[in-house]
C-alpha positions as CSV (number, residue, x, y, z in Angstrom):
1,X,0.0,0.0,0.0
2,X,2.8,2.4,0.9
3,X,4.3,2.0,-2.5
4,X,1.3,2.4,-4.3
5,X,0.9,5.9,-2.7
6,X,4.6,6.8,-3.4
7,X,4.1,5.7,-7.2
8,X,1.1,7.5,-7.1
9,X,3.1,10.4,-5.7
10,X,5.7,10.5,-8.4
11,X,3.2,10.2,-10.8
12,X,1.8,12.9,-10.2
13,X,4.7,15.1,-9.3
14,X,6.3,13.7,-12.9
15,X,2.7,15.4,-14.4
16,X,2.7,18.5,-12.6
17,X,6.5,19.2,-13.9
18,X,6.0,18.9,-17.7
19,X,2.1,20.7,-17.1
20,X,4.7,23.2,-15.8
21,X,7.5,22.8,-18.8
22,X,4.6,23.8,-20.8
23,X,3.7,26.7,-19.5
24,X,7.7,28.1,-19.3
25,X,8.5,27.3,-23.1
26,X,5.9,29.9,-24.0
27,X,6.6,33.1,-26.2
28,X,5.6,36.1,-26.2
29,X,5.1,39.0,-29.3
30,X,7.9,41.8,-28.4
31,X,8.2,45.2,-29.2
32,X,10.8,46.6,-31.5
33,X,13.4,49.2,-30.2
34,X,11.8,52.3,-31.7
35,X,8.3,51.2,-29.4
36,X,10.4,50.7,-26.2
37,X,8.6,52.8,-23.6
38,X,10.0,55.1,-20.9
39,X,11.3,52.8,-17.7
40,X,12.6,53.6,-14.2
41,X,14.5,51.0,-12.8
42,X,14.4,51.1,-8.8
43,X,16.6,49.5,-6.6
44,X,16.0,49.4,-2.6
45,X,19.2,49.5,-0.3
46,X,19.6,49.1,3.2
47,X,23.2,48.6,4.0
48,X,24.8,47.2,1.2
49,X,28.2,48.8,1.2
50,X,29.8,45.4,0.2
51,X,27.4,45.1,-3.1
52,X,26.1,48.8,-4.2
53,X,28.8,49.2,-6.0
54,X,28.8,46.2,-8.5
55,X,24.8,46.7,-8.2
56,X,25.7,50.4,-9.9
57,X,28.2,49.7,-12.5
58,X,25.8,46.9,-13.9
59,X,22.9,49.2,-13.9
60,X,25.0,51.7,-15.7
61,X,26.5,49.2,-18.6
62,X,22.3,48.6,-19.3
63,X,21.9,49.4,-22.9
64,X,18.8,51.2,-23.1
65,X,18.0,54.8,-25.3
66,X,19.2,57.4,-23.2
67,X,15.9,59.7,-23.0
68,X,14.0,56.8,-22.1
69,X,15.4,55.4,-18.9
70,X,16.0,56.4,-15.0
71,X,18.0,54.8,-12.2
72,X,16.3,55.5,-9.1
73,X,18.6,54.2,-5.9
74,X,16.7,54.2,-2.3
75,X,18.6,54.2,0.5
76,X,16.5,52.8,3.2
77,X,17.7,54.7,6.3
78,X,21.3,52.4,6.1
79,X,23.8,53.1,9.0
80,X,26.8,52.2,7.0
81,X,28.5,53.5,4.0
82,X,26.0,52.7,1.5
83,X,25.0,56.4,1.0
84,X,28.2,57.7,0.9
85,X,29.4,55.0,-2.1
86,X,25.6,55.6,-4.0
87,X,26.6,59.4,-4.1
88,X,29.9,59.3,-4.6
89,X,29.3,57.0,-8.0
90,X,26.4,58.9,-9.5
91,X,28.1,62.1,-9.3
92,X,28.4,62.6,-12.5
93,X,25.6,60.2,-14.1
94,X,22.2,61.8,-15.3
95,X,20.3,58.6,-15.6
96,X,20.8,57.9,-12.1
97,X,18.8,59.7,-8.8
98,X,19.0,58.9,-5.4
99,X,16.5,59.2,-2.4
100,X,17.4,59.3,1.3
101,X,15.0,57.6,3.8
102,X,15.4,57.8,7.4
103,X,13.5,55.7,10.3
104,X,9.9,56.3,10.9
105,X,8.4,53.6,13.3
106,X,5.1,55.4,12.7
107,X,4.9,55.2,8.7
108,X,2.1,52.2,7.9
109,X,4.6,51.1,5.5
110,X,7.7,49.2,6.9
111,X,11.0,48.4,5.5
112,X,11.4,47.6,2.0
113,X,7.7,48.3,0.9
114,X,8.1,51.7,2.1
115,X,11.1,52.4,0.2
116,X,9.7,51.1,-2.8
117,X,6.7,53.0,-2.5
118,X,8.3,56.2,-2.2
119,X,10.7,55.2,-5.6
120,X,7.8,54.7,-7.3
121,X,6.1,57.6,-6.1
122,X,8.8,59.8,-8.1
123,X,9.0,57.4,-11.0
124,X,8.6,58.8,-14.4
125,X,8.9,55.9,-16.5
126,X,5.9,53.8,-17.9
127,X,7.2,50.8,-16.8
128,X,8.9,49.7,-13.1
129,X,11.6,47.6,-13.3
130,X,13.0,46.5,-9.7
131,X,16.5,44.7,-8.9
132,X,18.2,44.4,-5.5
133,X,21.2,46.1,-3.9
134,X,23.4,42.8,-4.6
135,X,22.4,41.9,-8.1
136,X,23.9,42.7,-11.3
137,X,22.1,42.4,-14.2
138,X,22.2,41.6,-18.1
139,X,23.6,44.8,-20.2
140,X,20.4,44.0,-21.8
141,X,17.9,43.5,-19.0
142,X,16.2,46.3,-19.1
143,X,15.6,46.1,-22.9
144,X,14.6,42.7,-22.9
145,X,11.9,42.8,-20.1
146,X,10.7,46.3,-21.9
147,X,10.1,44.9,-25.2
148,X,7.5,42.3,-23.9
149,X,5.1,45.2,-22.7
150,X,2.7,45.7,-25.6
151,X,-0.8,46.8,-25.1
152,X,-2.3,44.6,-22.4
153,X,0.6,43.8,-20.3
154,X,0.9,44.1,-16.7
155,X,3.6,42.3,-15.8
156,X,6.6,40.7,-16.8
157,X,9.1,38.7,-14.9
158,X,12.6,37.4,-14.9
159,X,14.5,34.7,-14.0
160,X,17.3,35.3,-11.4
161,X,20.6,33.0,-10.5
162,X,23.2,33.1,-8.1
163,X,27.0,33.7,-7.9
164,X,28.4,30.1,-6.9
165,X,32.0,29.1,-5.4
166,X,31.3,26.0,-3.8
167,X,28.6,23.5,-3.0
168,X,27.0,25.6,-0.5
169,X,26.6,28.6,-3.3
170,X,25.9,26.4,-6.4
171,X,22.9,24.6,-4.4
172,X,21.3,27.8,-3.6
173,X,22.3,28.7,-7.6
174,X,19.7,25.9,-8.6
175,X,17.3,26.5,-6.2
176,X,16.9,29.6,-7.2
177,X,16.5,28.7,-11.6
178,X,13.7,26.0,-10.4
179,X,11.7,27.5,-7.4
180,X,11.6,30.4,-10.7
181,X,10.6,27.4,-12.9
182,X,8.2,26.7,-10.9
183,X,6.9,30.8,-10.8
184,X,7.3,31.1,-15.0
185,X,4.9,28.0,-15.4
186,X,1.9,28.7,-13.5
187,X,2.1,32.3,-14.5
188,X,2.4,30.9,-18.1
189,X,-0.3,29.0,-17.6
190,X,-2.6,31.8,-16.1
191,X,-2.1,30.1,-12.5
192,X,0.4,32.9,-10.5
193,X,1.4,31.6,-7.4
194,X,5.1,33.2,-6.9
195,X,7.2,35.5,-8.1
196,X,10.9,37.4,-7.1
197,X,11.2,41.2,-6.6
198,X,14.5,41.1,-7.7
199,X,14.1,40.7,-11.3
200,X,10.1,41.8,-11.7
201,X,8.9,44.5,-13.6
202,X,5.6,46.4,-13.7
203,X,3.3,49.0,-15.5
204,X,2.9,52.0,-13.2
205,X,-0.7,52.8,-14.1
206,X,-1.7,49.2,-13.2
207,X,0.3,49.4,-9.8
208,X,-1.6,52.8,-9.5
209,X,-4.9,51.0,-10.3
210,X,-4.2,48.4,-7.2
211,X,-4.1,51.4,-5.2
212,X,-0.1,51.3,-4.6
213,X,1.5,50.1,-1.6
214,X,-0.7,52.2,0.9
215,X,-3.8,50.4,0.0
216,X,-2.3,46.5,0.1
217,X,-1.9,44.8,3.2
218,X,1.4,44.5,4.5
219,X,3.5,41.5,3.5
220,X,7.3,39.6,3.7
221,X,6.8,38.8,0.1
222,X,5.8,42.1,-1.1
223,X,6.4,40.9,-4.7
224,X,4.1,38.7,-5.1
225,X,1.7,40.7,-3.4
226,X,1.6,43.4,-5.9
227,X,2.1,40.4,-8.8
228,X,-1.4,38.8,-7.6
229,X,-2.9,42.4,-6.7
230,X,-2.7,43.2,-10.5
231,X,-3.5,40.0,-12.1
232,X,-6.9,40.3,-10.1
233,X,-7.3,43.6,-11.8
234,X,-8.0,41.4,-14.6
235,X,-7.1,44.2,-17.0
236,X,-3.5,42.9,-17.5
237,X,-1.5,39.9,-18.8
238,X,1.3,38.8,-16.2
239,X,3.9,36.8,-18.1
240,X,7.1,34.7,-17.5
241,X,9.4,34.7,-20.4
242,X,12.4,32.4,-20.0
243,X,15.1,34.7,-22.0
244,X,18.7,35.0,-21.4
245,X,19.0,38.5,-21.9
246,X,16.4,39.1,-18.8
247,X,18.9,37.0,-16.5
248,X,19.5,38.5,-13.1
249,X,22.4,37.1,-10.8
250,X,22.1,37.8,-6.9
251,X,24.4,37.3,-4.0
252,X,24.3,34.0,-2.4
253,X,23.3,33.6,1.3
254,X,27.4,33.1,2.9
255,X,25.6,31.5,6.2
256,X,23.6,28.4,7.1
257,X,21.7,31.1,9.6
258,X,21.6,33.6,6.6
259,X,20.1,31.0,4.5
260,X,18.0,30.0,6.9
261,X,16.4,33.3,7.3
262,X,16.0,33.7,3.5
263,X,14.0,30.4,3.4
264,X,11.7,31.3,6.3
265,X,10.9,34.7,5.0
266,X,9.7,33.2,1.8
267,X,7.7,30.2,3.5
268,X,6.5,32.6,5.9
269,X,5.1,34.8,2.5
270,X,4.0,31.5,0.6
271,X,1.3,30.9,3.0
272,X,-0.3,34.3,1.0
273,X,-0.2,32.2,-2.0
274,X,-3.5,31.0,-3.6
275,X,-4.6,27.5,-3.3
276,X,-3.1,26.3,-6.0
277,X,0.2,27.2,-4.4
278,X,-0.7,25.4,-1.6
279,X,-1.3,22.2,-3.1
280,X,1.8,22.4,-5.2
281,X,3.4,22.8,-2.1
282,X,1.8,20.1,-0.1
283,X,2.5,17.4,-3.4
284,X,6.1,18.3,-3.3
285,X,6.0,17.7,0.9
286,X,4.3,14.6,0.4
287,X,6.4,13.0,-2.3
288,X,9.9,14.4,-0.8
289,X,8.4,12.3,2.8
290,X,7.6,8.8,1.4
291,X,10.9,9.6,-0.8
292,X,12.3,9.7,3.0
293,X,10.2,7.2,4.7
294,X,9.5,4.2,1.9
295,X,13.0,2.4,3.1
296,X,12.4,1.8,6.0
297,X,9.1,-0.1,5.2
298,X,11.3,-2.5,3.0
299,X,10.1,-1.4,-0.6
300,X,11.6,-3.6,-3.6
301,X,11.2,-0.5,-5.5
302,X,12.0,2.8,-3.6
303,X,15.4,2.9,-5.3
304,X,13.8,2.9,-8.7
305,X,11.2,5.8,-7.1
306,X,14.0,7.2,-6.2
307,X,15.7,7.6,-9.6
308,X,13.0,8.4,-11.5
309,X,12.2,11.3,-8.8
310,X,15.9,12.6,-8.7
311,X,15.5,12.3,-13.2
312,X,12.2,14.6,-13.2
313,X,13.9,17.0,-11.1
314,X,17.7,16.9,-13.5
315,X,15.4,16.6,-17.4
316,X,13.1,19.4,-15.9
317,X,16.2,21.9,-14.6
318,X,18.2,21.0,-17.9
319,X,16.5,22.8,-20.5
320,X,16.2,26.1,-18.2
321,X,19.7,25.9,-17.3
322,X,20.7,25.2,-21.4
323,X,18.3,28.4,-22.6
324,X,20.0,30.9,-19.4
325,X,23.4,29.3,-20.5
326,X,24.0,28.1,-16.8
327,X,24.3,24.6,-17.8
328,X,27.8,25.1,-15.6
329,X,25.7,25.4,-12.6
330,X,24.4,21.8,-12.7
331,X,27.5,20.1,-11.3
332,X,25.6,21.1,-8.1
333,X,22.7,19.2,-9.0
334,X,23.0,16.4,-6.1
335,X,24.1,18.8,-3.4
336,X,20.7,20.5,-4.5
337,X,18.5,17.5,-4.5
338,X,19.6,17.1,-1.0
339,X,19.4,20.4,-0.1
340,X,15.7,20.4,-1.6
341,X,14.3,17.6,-0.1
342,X,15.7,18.7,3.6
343,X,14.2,22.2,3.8
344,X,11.3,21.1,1.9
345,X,10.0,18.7,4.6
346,X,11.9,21.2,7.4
347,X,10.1,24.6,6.5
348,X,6.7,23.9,7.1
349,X,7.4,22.3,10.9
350,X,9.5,25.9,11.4
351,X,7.3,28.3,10.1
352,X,4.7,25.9,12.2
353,X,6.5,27.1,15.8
354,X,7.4,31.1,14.6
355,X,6.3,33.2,12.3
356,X,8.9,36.1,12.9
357,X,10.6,37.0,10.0
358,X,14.3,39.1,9.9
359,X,15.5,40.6,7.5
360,X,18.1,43.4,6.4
361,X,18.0,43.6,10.9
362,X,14.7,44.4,10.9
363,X,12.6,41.4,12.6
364,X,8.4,41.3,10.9
């Protein structure tokens, strides 16, 4: 009986992948050059002095017409040198501004909701385009997620990676391409459960139409927040294209602590998620438990589960890694299946006993 409910398991979790490899290899029409509209790119940061600066220099490599595109750096009220280096490098660069933030306890909005708020509140450009404070992105980022904004687009998103030395890095490298896998297929598919807010983009008068910040309830995962706040508009298309030129790569967590934190603050967020989220969710707990548990009830075939588990998992991440050209990245693969199945049946039992969140030293 127990392997019948593990096949059943796989099965399922083998379905739900290529339902899910569908909706990532889908295109989009794209504008040309000459029909790019206006952008402002806006980038919260809360002491970052050990990334603004490679953050900047990418930003200002972006290849994008010159009347057409703004930089806008927040500083959220940091107490190290992060100001300092931001004003220091835009000195002499028009497409960049800067605002200054300090602490207000009594604002509604908190941390970095408020200091994207007030970015967008200055924003010119027709479209939003938000990174983080230790990312670089794609000379062509901009561009690419730009073009995909014809008429009845609300929402376009992009895939992010991470910089890898080691096992630790290049675990949290995959993680990252297939948790966004995961995002680019339901969105694709008109299901949007997740998204990241470090490589999301957004039209301003839709964000405006959702009332802004100020009018959402307050959230961990404000990205996916204002994601499903506009898809409900049901005025807008929110897509998912899986292109190169949109890639994004972020700095790894250096701690198991750090990492830890990272994972919470998300699981914490994906309890927001629709219900289709939440079943995805509770599938890939299931299957990753009897993955754990069907040994020790003596099964002839849980090695065979096993591999045909661990092969979903390597033909789905393949093709994704292959189209970013991170195929590089997949050395790591085992160290990630590991990693996945551990904090996959972990997360939910933590989240269970606390639902405090930290993050950039501010504890939610």
């Amino acid at each position: 009986m127990f392997e019948i409910i593990f096949l059943i398991l796989v099965s399922g979790y083998f379905i739900i992948s290529a339902a899910l490899i569908v909706g990532t290899k889908k295109t989009f029409p794209k504008l040309n050059e000459e029909q790019l509209p206006t952008v402002s790119v806006i980038v919260a940061a809360r002491n970052e002095e050990k990334n603004i600066l490679s953050c900047l220099k990418s930003l200002n490599n972006l290849k994008y017409p010159e009347n057409k595109i703004e930089i806008i750096i927040v500083d959220d009220a940091s107490t190290d040198n992060t100001a300092t280096l931001i004003s220091n490098y835009i000195l002499d660069k028009d497409r960049f501004r800067t605002l200054r933030l300090e602490e207000n306890e009594s604002n509604k909005l908190k941390g970095k909701v408020r200091a994207m708020a007030e970015g967008i509140k200055v924003a010119k450009g027709e479209i939003i385009l938000t990174t983080d404070a230790d990312c670089t992105v794609n000379p062509f980022w901009a561009k690419t997620i730009a073009s995909y904004y014809v008429e009845d687009v609300g929402v376009v998103n992009g895939f992010t990676s991470q910089k890898f030395e080691g096992a630790f890095s290049g675990m949290q490298a995959i993680d990252f391409i297939y948790l966004l896998f995961i995002a680019s297929g339901t969105i694709n598919l008109g299901k949007p459960v997740s998204c990241i807010g470090n490589n999301m983009s957004f039209r301003k008068k839709a964000y405006i139409e959702t009332g802004g910040f100020e009018h959402l309830p307050f959230s961990v995962t404000e990205d996916f927040l204002l994601l499903n706040s506009i898809s409900k508009l049901k005025k807008y298309k929110v897509i998912y294209p899986l292109d190169k030129n949109s890639l994004v790569i972020s700095r790894p967590a250096s701690t198991v602590r750090e990492l830890s934190n990272q994972k919470k603050r998300w699981a914490v967020g994906g309890f927001e998620t629709p219900p289709l989220g939440i079943g995805l969710m509770l599938w890939s707990f299931l299957t990753n438990l009897f993955l754990l548990l069907t040994p020790f009830f003596f099964s002839a075939v849980w090695l065979y589960l096993l591999i045909f588990k661990v092969s979903i998992d390597f033909f789905v991440l393949l093709p994704v890694h292959q189209r970013l050209g991170l195929q590089k990245n997949l050395k790591y693969f085992l160290v990630f299946e590991i990693y996945y199945i551990l904090y996959v049946l972990l997360l939910p039992f933590v989240v269970l006993f606390s639902k405090k969140v930290k993050w950039k030293d501010r504890v939610y």
